[in-house]
MDTraj code that builds the backbone (N, CA, C; nanometers):
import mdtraj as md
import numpy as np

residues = "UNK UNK UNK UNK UNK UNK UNK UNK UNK UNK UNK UNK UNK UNK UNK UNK UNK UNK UNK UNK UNK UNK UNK UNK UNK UNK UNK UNK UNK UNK UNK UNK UNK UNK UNK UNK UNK UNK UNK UNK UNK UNK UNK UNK UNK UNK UNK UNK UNK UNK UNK UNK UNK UNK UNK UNK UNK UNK UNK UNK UNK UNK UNK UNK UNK UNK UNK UNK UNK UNK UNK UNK UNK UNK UNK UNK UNK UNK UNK UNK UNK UNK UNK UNK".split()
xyz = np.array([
    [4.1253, 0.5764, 3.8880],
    [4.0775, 0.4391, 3.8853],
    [4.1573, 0.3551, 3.9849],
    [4.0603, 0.2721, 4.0427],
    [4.1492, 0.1778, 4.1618],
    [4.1600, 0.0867, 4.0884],
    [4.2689, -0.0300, 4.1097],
    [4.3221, -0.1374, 4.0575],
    [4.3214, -0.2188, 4.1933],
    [4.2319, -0.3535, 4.1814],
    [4.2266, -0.4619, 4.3091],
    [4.3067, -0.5582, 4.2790],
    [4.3737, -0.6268, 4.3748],
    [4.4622, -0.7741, 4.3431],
    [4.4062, -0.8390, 4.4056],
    [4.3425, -0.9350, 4.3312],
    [4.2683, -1.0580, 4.4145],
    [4.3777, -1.1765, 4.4272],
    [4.3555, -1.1878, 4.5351],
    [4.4599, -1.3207, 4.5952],
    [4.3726, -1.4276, 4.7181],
    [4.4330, -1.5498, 4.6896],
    [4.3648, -1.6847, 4.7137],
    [4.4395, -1.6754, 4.8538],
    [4.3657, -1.6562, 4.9597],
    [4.4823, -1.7233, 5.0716],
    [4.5067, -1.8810, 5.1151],
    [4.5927, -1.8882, 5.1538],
    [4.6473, -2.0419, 5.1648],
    [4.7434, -2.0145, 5.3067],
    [4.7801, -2.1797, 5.3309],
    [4.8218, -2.1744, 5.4855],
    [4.9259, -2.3081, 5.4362],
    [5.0794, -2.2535, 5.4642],
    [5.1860, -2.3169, 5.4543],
    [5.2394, -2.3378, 5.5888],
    [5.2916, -2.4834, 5.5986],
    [5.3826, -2.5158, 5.7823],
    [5.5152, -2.4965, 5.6799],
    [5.6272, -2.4263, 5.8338],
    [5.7358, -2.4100, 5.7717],
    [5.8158, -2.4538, 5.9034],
    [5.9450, -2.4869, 5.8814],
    [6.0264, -2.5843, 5.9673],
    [6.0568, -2.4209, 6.0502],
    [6.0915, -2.4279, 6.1827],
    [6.0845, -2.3435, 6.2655],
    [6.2465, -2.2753, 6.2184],
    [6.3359, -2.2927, 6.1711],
    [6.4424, -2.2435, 6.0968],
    [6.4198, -2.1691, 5.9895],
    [6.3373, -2.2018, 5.8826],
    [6.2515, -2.1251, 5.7866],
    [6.2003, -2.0286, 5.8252],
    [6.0991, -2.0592, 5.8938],
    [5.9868, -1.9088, 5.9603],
    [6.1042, -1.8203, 5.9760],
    [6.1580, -1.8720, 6.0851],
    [6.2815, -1.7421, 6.1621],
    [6.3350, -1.6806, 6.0274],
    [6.3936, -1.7366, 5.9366],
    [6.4875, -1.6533, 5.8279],
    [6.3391, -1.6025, 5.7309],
    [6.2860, -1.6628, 5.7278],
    [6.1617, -1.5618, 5.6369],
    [6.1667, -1.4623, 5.7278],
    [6.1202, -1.4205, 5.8613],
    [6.0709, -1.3565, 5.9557],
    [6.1865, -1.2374, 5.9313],
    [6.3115, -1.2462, 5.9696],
    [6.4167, -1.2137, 5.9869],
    [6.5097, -1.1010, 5.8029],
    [6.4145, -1.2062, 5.6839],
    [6.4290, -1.1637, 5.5595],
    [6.3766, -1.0271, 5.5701],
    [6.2247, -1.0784, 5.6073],
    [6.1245, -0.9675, 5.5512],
    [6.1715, -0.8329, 5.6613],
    [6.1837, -0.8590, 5.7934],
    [6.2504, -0.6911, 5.8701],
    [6.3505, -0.6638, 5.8056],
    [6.4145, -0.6812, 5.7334],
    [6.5552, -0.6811, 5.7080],
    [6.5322, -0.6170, 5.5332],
    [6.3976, -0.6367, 5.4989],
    [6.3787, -0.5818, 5.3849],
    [6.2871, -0.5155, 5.3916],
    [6.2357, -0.4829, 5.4896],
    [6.1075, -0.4501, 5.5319],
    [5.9917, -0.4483, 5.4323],
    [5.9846, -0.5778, 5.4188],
    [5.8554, -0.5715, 5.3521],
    [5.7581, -0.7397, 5.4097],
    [5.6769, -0.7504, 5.3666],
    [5.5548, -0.8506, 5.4645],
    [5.6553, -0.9702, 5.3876],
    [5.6075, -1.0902, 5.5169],
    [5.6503, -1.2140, 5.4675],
    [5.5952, -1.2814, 5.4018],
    [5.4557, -1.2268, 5.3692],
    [5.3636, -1.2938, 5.2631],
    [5.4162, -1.2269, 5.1243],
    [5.5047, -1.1295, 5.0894],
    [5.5305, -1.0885, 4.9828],
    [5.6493, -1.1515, 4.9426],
    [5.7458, -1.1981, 5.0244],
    [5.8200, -1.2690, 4.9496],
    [5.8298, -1.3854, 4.9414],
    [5.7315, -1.4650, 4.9866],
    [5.6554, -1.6360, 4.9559],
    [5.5949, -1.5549, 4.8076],
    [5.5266, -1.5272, 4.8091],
    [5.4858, -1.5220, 4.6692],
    [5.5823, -1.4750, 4.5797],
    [5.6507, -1.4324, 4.5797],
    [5.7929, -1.3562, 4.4742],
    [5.8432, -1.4647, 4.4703],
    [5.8996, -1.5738, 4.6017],
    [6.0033, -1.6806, 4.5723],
    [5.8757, -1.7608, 4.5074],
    [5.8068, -1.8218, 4.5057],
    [5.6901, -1.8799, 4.4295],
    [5.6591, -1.9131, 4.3237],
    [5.6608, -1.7316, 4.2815],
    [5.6179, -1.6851, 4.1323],
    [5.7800, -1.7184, 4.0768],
    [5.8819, -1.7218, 4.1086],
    [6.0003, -1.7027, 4.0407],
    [6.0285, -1.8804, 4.0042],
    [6.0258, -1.9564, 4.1520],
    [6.0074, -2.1012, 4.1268],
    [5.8991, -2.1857, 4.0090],
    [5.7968, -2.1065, 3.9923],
    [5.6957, -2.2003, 3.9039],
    [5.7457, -2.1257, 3.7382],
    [5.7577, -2.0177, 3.7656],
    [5.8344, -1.9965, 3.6472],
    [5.9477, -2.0339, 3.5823],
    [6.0587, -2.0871, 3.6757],
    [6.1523, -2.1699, 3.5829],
    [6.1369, -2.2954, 3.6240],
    [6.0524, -2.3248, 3.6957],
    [6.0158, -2.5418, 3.6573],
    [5.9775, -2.5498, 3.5301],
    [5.9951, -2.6816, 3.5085],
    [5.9536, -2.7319, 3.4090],
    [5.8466, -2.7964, 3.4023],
    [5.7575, -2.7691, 3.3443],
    [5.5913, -2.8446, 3.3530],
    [5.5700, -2.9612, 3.2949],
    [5.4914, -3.0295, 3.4223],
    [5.5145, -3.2015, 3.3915],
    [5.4628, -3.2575, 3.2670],
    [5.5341, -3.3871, 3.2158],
    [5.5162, -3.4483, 3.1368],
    [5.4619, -3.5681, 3.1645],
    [5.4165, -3.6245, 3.0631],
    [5.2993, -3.7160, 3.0585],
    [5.3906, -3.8016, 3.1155],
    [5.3942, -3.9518, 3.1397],
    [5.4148, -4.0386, 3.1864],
    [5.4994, -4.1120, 3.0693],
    [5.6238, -4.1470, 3.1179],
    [5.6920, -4.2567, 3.0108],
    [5.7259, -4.1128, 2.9158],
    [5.7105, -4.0434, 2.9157],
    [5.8050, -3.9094, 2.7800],
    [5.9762, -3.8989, 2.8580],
    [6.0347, -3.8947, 2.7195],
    [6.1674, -3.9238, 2.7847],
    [6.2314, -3.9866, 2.8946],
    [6.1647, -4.1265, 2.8806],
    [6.1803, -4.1667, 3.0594],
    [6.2900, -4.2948, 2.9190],
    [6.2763, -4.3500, 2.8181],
    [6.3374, -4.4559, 2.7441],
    [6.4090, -4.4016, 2.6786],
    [6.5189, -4.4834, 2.6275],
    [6.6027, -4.4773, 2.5118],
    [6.5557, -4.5443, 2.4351],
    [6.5716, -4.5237, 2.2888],
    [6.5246, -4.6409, 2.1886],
    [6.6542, -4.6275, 2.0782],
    [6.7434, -4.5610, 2.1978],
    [6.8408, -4.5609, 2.0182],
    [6.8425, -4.5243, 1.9156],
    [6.7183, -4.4420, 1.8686],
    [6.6871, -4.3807, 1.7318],
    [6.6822, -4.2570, 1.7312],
    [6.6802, -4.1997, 1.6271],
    [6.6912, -4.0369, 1.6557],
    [6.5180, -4.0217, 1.5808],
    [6.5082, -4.0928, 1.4863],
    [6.3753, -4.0280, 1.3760],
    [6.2767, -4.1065, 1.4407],
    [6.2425, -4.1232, 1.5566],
    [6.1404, -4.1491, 1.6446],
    [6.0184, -4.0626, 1.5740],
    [6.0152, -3.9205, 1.5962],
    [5.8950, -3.8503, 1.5883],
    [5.8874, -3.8770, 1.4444],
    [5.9447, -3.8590, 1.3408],
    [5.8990, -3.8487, 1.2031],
    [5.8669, -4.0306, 1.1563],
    [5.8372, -4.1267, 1.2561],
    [5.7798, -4.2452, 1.2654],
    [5.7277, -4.2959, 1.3328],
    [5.6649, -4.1794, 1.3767],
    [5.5938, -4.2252, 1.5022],
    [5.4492, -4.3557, 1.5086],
    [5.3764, -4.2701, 1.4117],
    [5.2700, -4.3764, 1.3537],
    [5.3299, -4.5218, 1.3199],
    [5.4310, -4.5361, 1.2246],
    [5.4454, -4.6384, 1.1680],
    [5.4814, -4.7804, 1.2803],
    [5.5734, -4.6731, 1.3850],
    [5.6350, -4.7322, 1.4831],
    [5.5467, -4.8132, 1.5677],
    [5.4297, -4.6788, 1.6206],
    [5.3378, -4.7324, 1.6933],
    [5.2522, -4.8923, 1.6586],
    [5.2306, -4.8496, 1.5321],
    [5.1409, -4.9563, 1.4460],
    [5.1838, -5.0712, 1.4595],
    [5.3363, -5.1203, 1.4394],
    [5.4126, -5.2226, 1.4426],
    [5.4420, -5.3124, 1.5659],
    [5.4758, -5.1797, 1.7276],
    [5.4324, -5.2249, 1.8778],
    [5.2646, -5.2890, 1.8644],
    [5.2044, -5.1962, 1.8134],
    [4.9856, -5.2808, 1.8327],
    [5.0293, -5.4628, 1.7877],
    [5.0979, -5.4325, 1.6882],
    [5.0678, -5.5295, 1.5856],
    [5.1568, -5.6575, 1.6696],
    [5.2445, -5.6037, 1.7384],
    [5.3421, -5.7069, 1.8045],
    [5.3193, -5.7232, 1.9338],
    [5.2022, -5.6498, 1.9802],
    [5.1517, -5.6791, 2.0900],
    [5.2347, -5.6367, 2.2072],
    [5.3375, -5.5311, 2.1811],
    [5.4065, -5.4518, 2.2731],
    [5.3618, -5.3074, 2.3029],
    [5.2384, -5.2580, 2.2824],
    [5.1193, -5.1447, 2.2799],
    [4.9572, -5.1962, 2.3402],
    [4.9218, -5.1811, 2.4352],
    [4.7672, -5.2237, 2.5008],
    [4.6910, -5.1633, 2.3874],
])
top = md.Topology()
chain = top.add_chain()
for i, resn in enumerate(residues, 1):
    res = top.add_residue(resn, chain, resSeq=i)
    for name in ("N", "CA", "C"):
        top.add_atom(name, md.element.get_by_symbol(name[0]), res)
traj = md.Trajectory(xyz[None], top)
């Protein structure tokens, strides 16, 4: 049984210092320079951290039991007109 890898191609500019040490990586490891853009890639999106909504942990409020009041909290900002 054959096994296919489908892959999306894409087109990255790289500062002419870059290219050279990619260029220079991949003989040196001999393997394609498209294989280790995707390895450094896959390794980068795997330990980022995936974005958060807007305003999450961006405040302090000084409280710790935020989440286990959250509703009540919210209700009280509507009510005080500090919530759209």
């Amino acid at each position: 049984m054959v096994t296919y890898m489908v892959m999306t191609k894409t087109t990255i500019y790289l500062d002419p210092e870059v290219a050279l040490a990619l260029r220079r990586l991949a003989e040196a490891q001999g393997r394609p320079q498209a294989e280790l853009v995707r390895e450094a890639l896959e390794r980068y999106a795997s330990e980022a951290q995936p974005p958060r909504p807007k305003g999450i942990g961006r405040y302090q409020s000084g409280r710790s039991d935020v989440s286990s009041h959250a509703r009540e909290l919210l209700r009280a900002a509507a009510k005080d007109r500090r919530w759209p």
